[in-house]
C-alpha angles and dihedrals in degrees: 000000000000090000090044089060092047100056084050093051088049093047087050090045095050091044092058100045084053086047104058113065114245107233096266100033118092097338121090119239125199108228103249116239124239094245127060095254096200089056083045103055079041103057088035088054103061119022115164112180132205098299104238130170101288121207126273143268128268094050138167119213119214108200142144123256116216118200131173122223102216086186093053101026083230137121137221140201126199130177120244142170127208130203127219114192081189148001100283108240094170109057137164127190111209085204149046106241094049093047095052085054094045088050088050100053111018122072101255098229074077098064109083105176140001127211122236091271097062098059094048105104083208089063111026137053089205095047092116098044092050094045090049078043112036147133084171127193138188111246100242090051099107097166089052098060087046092053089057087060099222109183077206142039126178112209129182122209092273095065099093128255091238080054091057097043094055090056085051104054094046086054093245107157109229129174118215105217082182116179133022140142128137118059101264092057090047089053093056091047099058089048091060088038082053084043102045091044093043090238095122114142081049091056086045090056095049091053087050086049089047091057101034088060096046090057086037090055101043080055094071104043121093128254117262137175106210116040116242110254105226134189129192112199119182130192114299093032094290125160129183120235140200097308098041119096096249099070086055087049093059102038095056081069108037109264134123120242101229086202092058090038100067095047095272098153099189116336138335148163123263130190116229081254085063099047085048094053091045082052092182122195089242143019129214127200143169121280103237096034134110091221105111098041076055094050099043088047105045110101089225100060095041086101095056122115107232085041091058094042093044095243105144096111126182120233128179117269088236099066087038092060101038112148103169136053083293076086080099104064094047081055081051090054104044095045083052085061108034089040105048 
């Protein structure tokens, strides 16, 4: 009896061993970044610098504007000056980036509205804070910014240029960062952004953490001979180039931006024969997106490399589109998946 029961105990024991997955079985698990992510948005998110004697007020402010040609796949870059009668204390970002860098360095109270963008957890690292926070507005509400009276709005090349001549017309002061993209050019942005809000030595500080987590960062990946190819492709066949952020993304930690590799400037459209040709190491796509069930089914693409090896890999919209020191973070999350 006793080794009946025995034999029974052993066949439940091992049931239930075969019937619970081992952690790398069947379950997906995310590639874990060098850096602790939750330490890193929290240090990105509130930087304060040595208080020194700012400048004054009134101030003009001498910078370069940056603009792409979509036409012409060309940029341009034209000097410009702008005047402040006073220190802003009523200020609105038409756009995310500016406002994860504005959130960073200027005292909140400051902040008076956010667009739609902001507060979409897909686009923006800030998204919860400014929907505890608000007001929110959609980005083509015009009236709406005006009613909140900013005595300063920050706009990108992507406002619209109606957007921007209504402001205009109702006398409301707004600054056009226009174009940035790589890391250098968002370094220098958050230095003028620093310069036209009169919140310098904090801008300052930003720039010093920005660096300091990127060496930070290169410490802790390994040592390889030959750099990871990697291609971003979005929906509709689109892949970023040298200016795009993504470039700056990949090469913080090592890697080659397949896009920019092949002489993509900004952004442009590639066939699955392309793709093929180009052959990259790894692919990145879009989370919510069909795109990688697409690529490891289509018959083409059954001969690339990443497709063979496994290597398309998802990755949330938010740290695809970061256009703000949050950059980092976005480093942080593909190292986690080409370094694994």
């Amino acid at each position: 009896m006793r080794i009946y029961l025995t034999i029974i105990a052993c066949f439940l024991a091992c049931s239930l061993i075969a019937a619970t997955p081992s952690p790398g079985a069947n379950a997906y698990r995310k590639p874990a970044p060098p850096l602790d992510m939750e330490k890193l948005k929290k240090e990105l998110s509130f930087v304060r610098g040595t208080p020194r004697t700012e400048g004054r007020w009134p101030r003009e402010i001498s910078f370069t504007l940056k603009t792409y040609d979509f036409k012409t796949d060309a940029f341009r870059q034209e000097k410009k000056t702008f005047a402040m009668k006073k220190k802003p204390l009523r200020i609105i970002p038409h756009a995310v980036g500016v406002a994860e860098i504005l959130w960073a360095i200027c005292p909140r109270e400051r902040l008076v509205a956010f667009n739609e963008f902001t507060a979409d957890r897909d686009s923006s690292f800030i998204a919860d804070e400014v929907r505890r926070r608000g007001p929110i507005f959609k980005s083509k509400q015009t009236e709406l910014v005006i009613g909140y009276q900013p005595d300063l709005v920050f706009t990108v090349y992507y406002s619209g240029g109606d957007f921007k001549e209504k402001l205009k017309q109702a006398r409301i002061p707004s600054f056009d960062l226009g174009y940035f993209g790589t890391i250098e050019s968002l370094k220098e942005q958050v230095l003028l952004l620093g310069d036209v809000i009169g919140e310098e030595s904090n801008a300052r500080a930003l720039v010093k953490l920005i660096d300091t987590k990127i060496r930070d960062l290169k410490k802790k990946l390994p040592r390889k001979g030959r750099p990871v190819r990697v291609l971003y492709y979005d929906e509709g066949g689109y892949v970023p180039g040298e200016s795009s952020n993504f470039t700056s993304i990949c090469t913080i930690i090592g890697a080659v931006n397949v896009g920019a590799e092949q002489g993509i400037k900004s952004w442009s459209q590639i066939d699955y024969e392309t793709l093929l040709k180009w052959n990259p190491d790894v692919i990145i796509v879009p989370e919510r997106s069909k795109l990688k069930e697409l690529l490891m089914s289509n018959r083409v693409m059954s001969h690339a490399r990443a497709i063979k090896s496994g290597s398309v890999h998802y990755v949330p919209g938010v740290y695809l589109r970061a256009a703000s020191q949050y950059m980092l973070m976005s480093a942080d999350v593909l190292a986690g998946i080409i370094y694994r």
